[in-house]
N, C-alpha and C positions, 0 to 999 in steps of 0.2 A: 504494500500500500504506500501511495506517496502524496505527502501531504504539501501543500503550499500556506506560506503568511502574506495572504493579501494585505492587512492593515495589522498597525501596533497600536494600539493606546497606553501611554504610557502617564500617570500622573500620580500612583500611590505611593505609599512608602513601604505599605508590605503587602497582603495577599487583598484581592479583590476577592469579595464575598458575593458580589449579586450584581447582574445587570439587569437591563428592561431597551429596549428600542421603544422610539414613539410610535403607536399604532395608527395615525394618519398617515406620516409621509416616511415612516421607516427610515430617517436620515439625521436623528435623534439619536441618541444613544445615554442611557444616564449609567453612571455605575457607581458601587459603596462597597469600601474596605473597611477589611478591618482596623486600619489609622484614622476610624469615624471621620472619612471625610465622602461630600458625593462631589460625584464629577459629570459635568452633563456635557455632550461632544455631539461635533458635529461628525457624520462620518463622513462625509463626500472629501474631504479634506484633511482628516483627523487633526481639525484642533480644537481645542479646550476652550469651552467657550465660560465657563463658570465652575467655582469649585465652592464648595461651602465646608467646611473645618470644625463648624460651632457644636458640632456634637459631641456625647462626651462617653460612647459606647460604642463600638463595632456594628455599622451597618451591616443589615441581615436582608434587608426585603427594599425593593423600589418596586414605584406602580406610577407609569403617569395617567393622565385622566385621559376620554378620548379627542381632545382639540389640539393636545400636549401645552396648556397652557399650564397646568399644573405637573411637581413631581410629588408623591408621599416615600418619604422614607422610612425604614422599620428599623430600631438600633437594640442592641441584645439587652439593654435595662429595660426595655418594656416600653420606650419613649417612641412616637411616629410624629414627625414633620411634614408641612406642607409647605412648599417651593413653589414661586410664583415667576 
């Protein structure tokens, strides 16, 4: 079997725990590690369009809404964010 790395995203400090794609234009991408940080990217270009840091637990869970104007995050204390 042979695999190919079409894209990298790179923006955590340790392991990436969870992503989600936006489900209108699939060009969206958000992702959460466990250095409680999310990262929301664009993919057509892999750049980092916004990172947020203010948590204060290992993201577990993202969900955006369906217009992708929102993202919810799920962090391992029990805490969920909503990203506008």
């Amino acid at each position: 079997n042979m695999s190919l790395k079409v894209q990298e995203f790179v923006a955590h400090s340790t392991q990436v725990n969870c992503l989600a794609f936006g489900p209108k234009s699939n060009q969206v991408l958000a992702t959460g590690g466990e250095d409680a940080k999310v990262n929301i990217w664009r993919v057509e270009n892999v750049s980092n369009v916004w990172s947020m840091g203010q948590n204060k637990s290992p993201i577990e869970s993202l969900c955006f809404d369906s217009e992708e104007q929102y993202v919810v995050s799920g962090a391992m204390n029990g805490s969920l964010k909503v990203f506008d």
